[in-house]
C-alpha positions in Angstrom: 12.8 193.0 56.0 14.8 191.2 59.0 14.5 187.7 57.8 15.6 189.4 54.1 18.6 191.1 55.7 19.3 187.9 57.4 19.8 185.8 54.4 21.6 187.8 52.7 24.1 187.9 56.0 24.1 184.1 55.8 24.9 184.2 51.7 27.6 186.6 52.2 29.1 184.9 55.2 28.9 181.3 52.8 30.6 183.0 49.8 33.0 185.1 51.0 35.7 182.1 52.0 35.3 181.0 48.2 35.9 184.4 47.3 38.9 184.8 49.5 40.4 181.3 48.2 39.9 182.5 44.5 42.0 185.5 45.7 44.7 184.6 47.4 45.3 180.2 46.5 46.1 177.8 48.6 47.9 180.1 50.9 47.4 178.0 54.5 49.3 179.9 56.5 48.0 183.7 55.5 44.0 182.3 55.5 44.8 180.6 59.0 46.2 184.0 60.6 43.3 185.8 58.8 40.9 183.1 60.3 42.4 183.8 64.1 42.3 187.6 63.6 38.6 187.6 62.5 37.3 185.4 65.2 39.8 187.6 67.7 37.5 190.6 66.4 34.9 189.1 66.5 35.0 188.0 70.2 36.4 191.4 71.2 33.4 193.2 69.4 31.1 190.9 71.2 32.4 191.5 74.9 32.5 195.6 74.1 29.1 195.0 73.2 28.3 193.3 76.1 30.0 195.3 78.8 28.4 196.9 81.5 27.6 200.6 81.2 26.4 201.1 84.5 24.0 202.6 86.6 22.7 206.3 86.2 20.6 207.3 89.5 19.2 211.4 89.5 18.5 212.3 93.0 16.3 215.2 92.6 15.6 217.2 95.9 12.6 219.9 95.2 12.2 222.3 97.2 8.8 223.8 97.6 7.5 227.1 98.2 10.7 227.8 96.7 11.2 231.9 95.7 11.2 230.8 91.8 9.1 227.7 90.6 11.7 224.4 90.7 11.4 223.2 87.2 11.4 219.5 86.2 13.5 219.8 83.2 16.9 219.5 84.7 15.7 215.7 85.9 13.8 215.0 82.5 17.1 216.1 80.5 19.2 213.7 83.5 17.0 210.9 83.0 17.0 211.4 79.3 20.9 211.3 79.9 21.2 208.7 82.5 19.3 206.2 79.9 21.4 206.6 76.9 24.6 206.0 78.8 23.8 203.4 81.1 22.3 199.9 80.8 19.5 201.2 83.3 18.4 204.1 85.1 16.8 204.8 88.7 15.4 208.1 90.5 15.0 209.3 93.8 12.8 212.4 94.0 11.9 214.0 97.7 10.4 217.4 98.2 12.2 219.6 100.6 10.3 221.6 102.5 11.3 225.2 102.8 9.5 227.8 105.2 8.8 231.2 104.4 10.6 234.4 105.9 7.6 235.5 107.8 6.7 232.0 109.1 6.4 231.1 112.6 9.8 230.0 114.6 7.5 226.7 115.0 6.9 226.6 111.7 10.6 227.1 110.7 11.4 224.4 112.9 9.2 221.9 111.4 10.4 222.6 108.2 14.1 221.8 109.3 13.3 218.5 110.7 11.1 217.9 107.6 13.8 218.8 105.2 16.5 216.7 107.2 14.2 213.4 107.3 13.8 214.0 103.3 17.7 214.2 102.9 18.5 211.2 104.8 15.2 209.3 103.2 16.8 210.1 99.9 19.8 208.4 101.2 18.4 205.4 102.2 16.6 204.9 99.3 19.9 205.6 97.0 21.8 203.3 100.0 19.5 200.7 99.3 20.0 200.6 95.5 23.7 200.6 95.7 23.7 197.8 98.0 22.0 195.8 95.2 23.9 196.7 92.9 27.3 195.3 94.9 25.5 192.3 96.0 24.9 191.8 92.0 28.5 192.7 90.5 30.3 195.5 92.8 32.3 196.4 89.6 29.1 198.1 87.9 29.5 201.9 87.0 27.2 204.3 88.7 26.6 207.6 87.6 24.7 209.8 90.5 22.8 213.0 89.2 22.1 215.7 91.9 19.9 218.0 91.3 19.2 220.1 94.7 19.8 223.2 96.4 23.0 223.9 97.6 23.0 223.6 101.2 21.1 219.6 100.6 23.8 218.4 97.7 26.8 219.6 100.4 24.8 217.8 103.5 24.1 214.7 100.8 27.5 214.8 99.2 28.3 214.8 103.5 26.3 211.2 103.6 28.3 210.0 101.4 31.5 210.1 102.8 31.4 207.2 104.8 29.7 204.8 102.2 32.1 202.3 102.2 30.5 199.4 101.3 31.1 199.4 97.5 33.6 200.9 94.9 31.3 202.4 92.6 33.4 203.6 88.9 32.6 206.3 86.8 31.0 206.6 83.1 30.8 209.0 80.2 34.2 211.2 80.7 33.8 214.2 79.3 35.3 214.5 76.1 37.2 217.5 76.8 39.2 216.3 79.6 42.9 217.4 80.0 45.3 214.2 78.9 46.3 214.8 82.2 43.4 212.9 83.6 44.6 209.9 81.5 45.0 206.8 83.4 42.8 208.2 86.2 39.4 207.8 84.6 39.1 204.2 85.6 39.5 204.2 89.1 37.8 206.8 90.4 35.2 206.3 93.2 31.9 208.1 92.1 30.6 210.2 89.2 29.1 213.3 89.4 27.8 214.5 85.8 26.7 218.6 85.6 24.3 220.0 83.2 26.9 221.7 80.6 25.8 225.1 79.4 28.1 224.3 76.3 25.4 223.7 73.3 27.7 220.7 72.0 26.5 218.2 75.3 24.3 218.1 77.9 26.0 216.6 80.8 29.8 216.1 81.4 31.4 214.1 84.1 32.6 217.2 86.5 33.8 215.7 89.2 35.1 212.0 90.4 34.7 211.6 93.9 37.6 209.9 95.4 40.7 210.2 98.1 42.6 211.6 95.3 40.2 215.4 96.4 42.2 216.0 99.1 45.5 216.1 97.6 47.3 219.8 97.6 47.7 221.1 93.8 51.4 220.6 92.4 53.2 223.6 91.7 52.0 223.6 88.1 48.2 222.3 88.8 48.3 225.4 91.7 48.9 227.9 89.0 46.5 226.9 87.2 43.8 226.6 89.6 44.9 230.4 90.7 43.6 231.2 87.8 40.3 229.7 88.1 39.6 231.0 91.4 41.2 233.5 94.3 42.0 232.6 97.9 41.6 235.4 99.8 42.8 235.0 103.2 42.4 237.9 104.7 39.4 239.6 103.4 37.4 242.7 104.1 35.4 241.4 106.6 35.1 243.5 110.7 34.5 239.9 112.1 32.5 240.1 115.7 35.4 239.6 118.4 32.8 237.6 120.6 31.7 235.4 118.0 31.0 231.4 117.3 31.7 231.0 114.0 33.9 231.3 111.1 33.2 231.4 107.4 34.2 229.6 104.7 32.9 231.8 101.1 32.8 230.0 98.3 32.0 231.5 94.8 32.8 229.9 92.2 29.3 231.0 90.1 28.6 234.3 88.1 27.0 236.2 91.4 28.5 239.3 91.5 27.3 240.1 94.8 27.5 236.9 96.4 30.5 237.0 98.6 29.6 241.0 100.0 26.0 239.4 100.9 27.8 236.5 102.4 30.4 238.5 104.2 27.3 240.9 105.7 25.4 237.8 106.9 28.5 236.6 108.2 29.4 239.5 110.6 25.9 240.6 111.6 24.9 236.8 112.3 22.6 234.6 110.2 20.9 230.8 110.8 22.7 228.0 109.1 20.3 224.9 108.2 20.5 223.5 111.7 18.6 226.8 112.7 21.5 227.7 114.9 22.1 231.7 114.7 25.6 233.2 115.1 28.5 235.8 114.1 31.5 234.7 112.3 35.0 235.8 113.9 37.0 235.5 110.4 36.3 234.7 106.6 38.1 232.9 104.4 37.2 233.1 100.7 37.4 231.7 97.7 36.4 233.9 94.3 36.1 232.4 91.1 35.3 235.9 89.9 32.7 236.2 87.1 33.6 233.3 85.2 32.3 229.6 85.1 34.3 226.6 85.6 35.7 225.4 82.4 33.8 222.1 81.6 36.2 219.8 82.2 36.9 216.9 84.6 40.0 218.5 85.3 39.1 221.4 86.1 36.3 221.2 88.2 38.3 218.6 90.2 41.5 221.1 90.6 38.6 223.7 91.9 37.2 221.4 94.5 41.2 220.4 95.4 42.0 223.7 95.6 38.9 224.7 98.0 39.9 222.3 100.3 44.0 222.8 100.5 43.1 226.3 101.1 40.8 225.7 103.7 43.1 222.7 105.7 45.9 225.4 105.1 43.8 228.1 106.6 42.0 226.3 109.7 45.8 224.9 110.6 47.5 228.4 110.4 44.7 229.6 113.2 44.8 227.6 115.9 43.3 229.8 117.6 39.5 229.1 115.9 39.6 225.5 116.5 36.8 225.2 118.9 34.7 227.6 116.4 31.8 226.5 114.3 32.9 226.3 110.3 29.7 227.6 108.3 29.5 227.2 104.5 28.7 230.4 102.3 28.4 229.0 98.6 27.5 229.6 95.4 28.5 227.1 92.6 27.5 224.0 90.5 25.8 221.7 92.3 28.5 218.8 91.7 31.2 221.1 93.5 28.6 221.5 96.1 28.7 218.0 97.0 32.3 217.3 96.4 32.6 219.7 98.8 30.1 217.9 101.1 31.8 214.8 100.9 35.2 216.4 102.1 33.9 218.8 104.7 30.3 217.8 105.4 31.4 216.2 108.9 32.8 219.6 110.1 31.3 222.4 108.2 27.7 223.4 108.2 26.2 225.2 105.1 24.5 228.9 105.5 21.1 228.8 102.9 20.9 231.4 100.5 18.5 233.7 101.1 20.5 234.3 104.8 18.4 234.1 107.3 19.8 237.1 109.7 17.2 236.9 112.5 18.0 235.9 115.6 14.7 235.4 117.6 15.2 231.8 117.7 18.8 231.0 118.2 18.4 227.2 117.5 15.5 225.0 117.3 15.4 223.2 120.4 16.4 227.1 122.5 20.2 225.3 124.0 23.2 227.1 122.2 24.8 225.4 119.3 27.4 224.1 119.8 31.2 223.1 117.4 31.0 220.2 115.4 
């Protein structure tokens, strides 16, 4: 059937100048602009053809004896993704190990060292590729799909931030992006795809990670992103007067109870990942209420934005918590998570849902935590 359909290609292509010259004459100057055009065409079809879709990598970060079973198909359906869209694909999968409330403060320990060693080993390993790919052509697109639990895509996303060894471009823009985006699609630093929830795709591009995520909304972008989610500076919150910390609440999921569970945990003291215990002083949070993010680029990008101004704005108004510890309350799409992790990771240390409120061990090595 090929070698049929390839003869017939070669007939037609013989033909069709006869056919063309019984048309039109002897018009020279018509059949030479028609003969430029085609091979023009032809040439541009063959390079769009041949340009590079990039790299998708799916970092997958399991945790086990997690409270509900971890199910594989997110990174099936990622992979799935990550294949259509790119030339090739690559995935990083590391267990996370997670203690249990009634474990040991031993125990406990070892499982924050353990889970720390597989966060940075996941790096490396995604490090290692990246550095391939810019020793191979540093203008391939690279797609990275995170699927982890909250608290290890804002401490990966925190890895990130200084990876400056390549520009890495992203692919597959989702198709209902504000025209505002425009021009912007091209440049941007890193791609984060997010499982949609819509039934007309699987994965969009939610968020491009890039300097441009630490610009304050404009006026008009700030109404908008009102409307997505509340700043509330001043919450109902009976902070402890002696405490170490402060809080930083972000919901931006359908949890209706989220931020009064994080608000409690914050006052009467919890662990964050580090296994350091303490009280918050103040709260500052963000509600998305109980809607989703739109699925757009823009808007999960304006959420992220606004997260941040709000918290700059907030930590610069009160001098007076600067030496404090900044702990991370969150509940939200994983790529926001690590957006986040990549703009804050360096001073803000995320608080693991369940909230761990005991305080037998303060820390894991027994010295007081100290600000980062």
């Amino acid at each position: 059937m090929a070698a049929l359909a390839g003869v017939a290609a070669a007939v037609a292509a013989g033909t069709a100048p006869d056919v063309i010259k019984s048309w039109l004459g002897d018009q020279r100057g018509f059949l030479t602009a028609l003969c430029v055009a085609s091979a023009a065409a032809f040439a541009g079809i063959n390079l769009w053809q041949q340009r590079s879709k990039g790299v998708g990598i799916v970092i997958a970060l399991p945790r086990t004896n997690w409270r509900a079973p971890w199910s594989a198909q997110w990174v099936a359906a990622a992979v799935a993704h990550a294949r259509r869209h790119h030339d090739s694909c690559f995935t990083v999968r590391k267990d996370i190990v997670t203690a249990r409330p009634d474990d040991a403060a031993e125990v406990k320990a070892s499982a924050r060292e353990a889970r720390a060693d597989a966060i940075e080993l996941a790096y490396e390993l995604v490090n290692a590729r990246l550095t391939e790919l810019a020793e191979a052509d540093p203008s391939t697109p690279v797609s990275l799909y995170v699927n982890a639990a909250l608290p290890d895509a804002f401490e990966m996303g925190a890895r990130f931030k200084f990876n400056v060894h390549r520009r890495l471009c992203s692919v597959g823009a989702s198709p209902h992006d504000d025209a505002s985006i425009g021009d912007r699609k091209a440049v941007a630093e890193v791609a984060l795809p997010q499982r949609a929830e819509l039934a007309r795709t699987d994965f969009f591009t939610a968020v491009r990670i890039s300097g441009r995520l630490k610009e304050p909304p404009t006026p008009a972008e700030a109404v908008r992103a009102a409307k997505l989610a509340t700043v509330i500076e001043e919450p109902e919150f009976d902070g402890a007067s002696d405490g170490g910390a402060v809080a930083l609440v972000v919901h931006l999921a359908d949890n209706p109870t989220m931020v009064a569970e994080a608000l409690l945990a914050a006052r009467e003291g919890c662990l964050d990942v580090d296994g350091c215990w303490g009280r918050c002083r103040a709260a500052l949070v963000v509600d998305g209420g109980p809607a989703n993010i739109p699925e757009t680029t823009g808007d999960f990008e304006l959420v992220v934005r606004h997260v941040y101004a709000a918290w700059s704005a907030w930590i610069e108004a009160r001098p007076q918590y600067a030496g404090l510890r900044p702990r991370l309350f969150i509940a939200a799409p994983a790529s926001v998570a690590f957006a986040l992790g990549w703009l804050l990771g360096h001073k803000v240390t995320p608080v693991a849902h369940p909230y761990e409120t005991s305080s037998e061990t303060p820390n894991k090595t027994g010295e007081p935590c100290t600000s980062s």
